[in-house]
N, CA, C and O atoms as a DFTB+ gen file, in Angstrom:
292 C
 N C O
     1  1      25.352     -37.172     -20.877
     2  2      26.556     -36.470     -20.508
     3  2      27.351     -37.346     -19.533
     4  3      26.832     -38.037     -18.657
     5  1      28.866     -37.229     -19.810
     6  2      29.405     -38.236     -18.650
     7  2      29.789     -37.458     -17.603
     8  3      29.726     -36.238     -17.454
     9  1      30.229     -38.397     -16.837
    10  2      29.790     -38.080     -15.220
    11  2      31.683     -38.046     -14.588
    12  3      32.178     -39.149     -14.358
    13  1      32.373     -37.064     -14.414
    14  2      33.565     -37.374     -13.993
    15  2      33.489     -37.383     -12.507
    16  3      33.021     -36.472     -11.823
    17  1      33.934     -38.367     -12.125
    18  2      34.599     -38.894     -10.772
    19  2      35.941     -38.638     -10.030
    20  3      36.923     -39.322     -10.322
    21  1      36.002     -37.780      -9.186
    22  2      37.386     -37.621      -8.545
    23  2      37.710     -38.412      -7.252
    24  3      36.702     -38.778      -6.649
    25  1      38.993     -38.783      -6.648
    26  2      38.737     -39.186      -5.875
    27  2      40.699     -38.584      -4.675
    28  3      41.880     -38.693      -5.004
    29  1      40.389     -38.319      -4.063
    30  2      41.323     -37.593      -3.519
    31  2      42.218     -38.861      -2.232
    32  3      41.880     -39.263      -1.119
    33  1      43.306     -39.107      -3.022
    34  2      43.902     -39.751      -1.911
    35  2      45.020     -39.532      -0.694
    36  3      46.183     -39.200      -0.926
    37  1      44.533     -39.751       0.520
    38  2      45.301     -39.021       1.687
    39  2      45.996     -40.007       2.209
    40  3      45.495     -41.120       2.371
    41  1      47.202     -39.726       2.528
    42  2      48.052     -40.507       3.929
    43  2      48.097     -40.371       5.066
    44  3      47.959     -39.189       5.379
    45  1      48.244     -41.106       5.974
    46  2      48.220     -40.882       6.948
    47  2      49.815     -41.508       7.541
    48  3      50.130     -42.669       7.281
    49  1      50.730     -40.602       8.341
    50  2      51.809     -41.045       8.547
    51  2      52.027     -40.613      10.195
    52  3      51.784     -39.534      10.734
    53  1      52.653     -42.038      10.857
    54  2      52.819     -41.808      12.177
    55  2      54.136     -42.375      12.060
    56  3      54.601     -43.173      11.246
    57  1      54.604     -41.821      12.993
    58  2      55.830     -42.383      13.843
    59  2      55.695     -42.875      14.832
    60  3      55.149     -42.114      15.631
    61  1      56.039     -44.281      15.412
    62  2      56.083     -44.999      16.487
    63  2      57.100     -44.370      17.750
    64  3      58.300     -44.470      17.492
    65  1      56.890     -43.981      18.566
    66  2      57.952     -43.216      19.733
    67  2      58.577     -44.034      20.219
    68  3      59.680     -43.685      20.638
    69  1      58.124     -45.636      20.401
    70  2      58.903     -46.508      21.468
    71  2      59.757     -47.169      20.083
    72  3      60.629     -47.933      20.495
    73  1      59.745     -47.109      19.046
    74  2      60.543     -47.744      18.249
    75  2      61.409     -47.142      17.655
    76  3      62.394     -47.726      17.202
    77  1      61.194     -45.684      17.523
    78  2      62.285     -44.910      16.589
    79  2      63.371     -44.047      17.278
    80  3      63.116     -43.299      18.221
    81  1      64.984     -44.256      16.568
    82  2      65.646     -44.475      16.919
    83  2      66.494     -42.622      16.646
    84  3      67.580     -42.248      17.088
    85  1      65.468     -41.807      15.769
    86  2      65.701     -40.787      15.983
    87  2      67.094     -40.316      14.519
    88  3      67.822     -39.325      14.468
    89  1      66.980     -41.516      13.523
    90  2      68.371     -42.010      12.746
    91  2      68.197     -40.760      12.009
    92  3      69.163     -40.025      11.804
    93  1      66.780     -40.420      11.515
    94  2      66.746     -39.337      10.425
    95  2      66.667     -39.890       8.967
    96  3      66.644     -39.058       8.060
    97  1      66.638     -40.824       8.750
    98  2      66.395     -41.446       7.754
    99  2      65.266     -40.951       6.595
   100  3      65.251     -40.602       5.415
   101  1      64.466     -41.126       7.558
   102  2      62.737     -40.756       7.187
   103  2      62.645     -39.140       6.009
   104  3      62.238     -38.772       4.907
   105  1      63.497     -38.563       7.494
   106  2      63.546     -37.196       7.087
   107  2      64.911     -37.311       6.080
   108  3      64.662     -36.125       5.866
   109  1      65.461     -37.442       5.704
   110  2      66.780     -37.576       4.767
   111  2      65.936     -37.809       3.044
   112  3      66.096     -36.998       2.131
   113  1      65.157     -38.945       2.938
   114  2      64.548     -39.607       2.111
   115  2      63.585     -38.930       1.645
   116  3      63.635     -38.641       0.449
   117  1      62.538     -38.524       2.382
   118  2      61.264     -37.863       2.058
   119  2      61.745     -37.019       0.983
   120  3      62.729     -36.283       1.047
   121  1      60.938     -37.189      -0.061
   122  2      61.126     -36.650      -1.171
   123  2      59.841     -35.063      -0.853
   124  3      60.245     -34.051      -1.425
   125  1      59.217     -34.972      -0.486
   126  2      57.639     -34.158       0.039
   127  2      58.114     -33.367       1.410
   128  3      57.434     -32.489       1.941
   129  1      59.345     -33.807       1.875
   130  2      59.399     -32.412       3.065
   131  2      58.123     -32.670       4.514
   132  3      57.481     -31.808       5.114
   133  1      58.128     -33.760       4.652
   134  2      56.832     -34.536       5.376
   135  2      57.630     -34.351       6.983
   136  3      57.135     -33.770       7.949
   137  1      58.676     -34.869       6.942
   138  2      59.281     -34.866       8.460
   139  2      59.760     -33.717       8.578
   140  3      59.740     -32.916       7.643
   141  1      60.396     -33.381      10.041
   142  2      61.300     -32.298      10.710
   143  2      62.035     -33.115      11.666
   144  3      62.026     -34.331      11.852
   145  1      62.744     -32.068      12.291
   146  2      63.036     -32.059      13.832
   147  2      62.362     -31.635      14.838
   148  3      61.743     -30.708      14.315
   149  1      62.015     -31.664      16.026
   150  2      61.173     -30.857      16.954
   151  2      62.561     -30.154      17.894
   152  3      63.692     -30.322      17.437
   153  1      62.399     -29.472      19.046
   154  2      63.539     -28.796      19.694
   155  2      64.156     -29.875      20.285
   156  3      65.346     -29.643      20.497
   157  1      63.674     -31.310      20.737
   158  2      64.337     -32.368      21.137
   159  2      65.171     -33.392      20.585
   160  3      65.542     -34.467      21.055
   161  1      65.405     -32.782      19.393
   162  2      66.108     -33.656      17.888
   163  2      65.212     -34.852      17.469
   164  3      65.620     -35.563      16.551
   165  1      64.196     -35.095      17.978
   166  2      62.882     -35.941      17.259
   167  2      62.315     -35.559      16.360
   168  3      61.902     -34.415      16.171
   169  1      62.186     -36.865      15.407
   170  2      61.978     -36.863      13.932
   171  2      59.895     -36.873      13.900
   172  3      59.112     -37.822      13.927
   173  1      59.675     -35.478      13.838
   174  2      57.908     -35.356      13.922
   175  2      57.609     -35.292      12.322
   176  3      58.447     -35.219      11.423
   177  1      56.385     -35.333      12.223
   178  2      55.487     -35.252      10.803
   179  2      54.862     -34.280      11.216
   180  3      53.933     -34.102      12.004
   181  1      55.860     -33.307      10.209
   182  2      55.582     -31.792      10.053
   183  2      54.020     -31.512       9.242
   184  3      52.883     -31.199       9.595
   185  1      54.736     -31.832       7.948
   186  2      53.520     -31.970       6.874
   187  2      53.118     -32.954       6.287
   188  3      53.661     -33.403       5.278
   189  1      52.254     -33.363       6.754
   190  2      51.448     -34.925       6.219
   191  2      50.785     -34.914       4.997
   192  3      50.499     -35.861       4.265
   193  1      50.475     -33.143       4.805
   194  2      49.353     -32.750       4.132
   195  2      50.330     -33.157       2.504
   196  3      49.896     -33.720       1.499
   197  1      51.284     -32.792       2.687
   198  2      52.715     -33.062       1.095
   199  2      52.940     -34.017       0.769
   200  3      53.319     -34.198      -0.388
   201  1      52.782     -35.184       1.786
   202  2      52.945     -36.554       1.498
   203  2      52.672     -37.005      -0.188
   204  3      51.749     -36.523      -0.845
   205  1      53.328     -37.676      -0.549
   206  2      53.600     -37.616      -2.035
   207  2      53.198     -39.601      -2.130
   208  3      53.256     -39.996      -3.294
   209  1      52.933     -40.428      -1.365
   210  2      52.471     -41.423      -1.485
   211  2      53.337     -42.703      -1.753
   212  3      52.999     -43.885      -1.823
   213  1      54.790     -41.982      -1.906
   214  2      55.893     -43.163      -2.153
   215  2      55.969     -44.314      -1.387
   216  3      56.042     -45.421      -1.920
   217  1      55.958     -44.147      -0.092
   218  2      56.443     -45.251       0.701
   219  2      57.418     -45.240       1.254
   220  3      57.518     -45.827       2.331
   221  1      58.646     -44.444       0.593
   222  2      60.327     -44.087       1.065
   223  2      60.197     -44.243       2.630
   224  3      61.168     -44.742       3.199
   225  1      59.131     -43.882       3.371
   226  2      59.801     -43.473       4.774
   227  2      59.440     -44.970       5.666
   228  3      60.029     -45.471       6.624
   229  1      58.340     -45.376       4.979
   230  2      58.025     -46.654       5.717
   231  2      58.980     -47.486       5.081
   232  3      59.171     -48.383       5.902
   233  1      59.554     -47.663       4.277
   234  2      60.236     -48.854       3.682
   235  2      61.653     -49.095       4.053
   236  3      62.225     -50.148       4.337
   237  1      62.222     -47.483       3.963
   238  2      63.595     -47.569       4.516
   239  2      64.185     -46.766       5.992
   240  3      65.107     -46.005       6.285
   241  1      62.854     -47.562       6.805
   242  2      63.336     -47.126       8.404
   243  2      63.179     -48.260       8.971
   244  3      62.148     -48.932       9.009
   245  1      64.586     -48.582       9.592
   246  2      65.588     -49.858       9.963
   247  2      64.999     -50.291      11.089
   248  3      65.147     -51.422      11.552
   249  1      64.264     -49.340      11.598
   250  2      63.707     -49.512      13.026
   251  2      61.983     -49.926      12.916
   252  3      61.525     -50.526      13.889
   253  1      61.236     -49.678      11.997
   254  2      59.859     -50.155      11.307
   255  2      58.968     -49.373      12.308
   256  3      57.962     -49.821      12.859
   257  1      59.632     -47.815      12.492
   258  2      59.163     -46.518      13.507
   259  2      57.730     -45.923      12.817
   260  3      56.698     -45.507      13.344
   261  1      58.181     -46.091      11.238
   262  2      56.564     -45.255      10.461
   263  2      56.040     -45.909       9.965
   264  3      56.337     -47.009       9.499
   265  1      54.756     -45.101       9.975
   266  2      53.724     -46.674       9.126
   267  2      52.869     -45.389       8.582
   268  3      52.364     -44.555       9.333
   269  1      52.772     -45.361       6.865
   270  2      52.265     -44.434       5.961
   271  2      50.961     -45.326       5.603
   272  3      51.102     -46.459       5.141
   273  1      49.820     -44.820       5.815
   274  2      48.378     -45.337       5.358
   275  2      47.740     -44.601       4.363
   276  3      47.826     -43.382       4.515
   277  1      46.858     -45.160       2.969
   278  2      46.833     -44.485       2.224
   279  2      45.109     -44.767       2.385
   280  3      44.610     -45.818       2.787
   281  1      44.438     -43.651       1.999
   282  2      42.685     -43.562       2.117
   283  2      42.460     -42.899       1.093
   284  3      43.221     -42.072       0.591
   285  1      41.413     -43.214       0.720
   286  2      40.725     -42.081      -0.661
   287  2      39.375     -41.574      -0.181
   288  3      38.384     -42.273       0.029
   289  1      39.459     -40.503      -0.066
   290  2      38.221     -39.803       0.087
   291  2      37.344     -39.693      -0.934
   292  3      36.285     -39.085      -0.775
């Protein structure tokens, strides 16, 4: 009998505080609804858990504020 294998892959997404510039970019792009605002108009990672694995937010932030890591459990 064969043997199926799953393997579940997670991101991990931070925002750098001393580098980001607050542009909204991140959050504009995100296709997954991953960023917000907080009450201070800072761009937080709401839901990490939606992260959809593109790259969009690390690739096109001018300021190089996020860094998306991908793991497989």
């Amino acid at each position: 009998m064969a043997q199926v294998l799953t393997k579940t892959i997670t991101t991990r997404v931070d925002i750098q505080r001393a580098l980001c510039k607050k542009c909204g970019i991140c959050l504009a792009f995100c296709p997954a609804g991953v960023f917000a605002r907080n009450e201070r108009g800072e761009v937080i990672v709401a839901h990490a858990e939606s992260c959809k694995h593109c790259g969009l937010c690390q690739s096109l932030c001018p300021d190089y504020a996020v860094t998306a890591q991908e793991a497989i459990a």
